[in-house]
N, C-alpha and C positions, 0 to 999 in steps of 0.2 A: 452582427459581427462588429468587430469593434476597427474603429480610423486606425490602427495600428495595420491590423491583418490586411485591412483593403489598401490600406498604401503598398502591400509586398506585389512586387512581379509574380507574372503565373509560375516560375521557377519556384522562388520562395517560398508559395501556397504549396505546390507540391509537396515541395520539402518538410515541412509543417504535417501536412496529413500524412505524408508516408512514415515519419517518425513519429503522431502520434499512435495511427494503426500497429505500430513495432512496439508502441509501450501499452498498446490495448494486449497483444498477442501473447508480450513477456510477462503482463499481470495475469492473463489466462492461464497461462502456461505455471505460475507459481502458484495459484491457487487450485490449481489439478494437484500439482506434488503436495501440497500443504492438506490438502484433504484425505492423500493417503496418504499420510506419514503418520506413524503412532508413539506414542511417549517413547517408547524404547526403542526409536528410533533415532535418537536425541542424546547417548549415549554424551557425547560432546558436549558439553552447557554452553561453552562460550561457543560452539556453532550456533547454536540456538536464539543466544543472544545477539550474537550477529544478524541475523536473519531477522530478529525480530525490529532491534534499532534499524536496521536499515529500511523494513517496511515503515516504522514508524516515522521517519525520515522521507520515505515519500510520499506517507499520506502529511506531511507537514505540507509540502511546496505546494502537490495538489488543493488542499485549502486556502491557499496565497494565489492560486489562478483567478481568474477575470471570470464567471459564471458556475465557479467551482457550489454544488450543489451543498461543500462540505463546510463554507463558510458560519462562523457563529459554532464550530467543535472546535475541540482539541485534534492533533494530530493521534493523539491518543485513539479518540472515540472513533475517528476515522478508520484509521487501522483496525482496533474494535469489529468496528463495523464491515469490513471487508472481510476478516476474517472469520466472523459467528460468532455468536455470542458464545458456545463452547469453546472456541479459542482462545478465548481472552479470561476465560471465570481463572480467577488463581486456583495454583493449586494448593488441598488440605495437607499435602504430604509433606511431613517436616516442621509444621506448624505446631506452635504450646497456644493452646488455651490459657488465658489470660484471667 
């Protein structure tokens, strides 16, 4: 653990792991809906894209943590990575051959 956490009172630690557990539960919880959602579900782009910056936004900070396993990626690959690699492949549709 690092001098930062052990200098926190045992309130502080709580408060730490109760709100880490709350952001274990709510990445849980989006990667259940994220697996059942299907393109046509997506009707929206800019929801989409919403969703998507924003995950990419918190696999960023996650990589700026102190033993974050994600260090040396992108926020990019991280998200990537959370996500499946069917998540992340672009899509053909729409695309001109070059």
């Amino acid at each position: 653990m690092s001098d930062e956490f052990d200098g926190l009172d045992a309130m502080e630690k709580a408060g730490v792991g109760t709100t880490l557990n709350r952001c274990r539960a709510l990445a849980s919880k989006i990667g259940n809906e994220l697996r059942n959602k299907r393109p046509e579900h997506f009707v929206d782009k800019l929801s989409l894209a919403s969703v998507h910056a924003s995950l990419e936004r918190a696999a960023d900070v996650l990589s700026t943590v102190k033993g974050s396993q994600a260090r040396g990626t992108s926020g990019r690959q991280v998200a990537g990575a959370r996500l499946g690699r069917r998540a992340r492949r672009p899509s053909r549709r729409g695309r001109r051959s070059v």
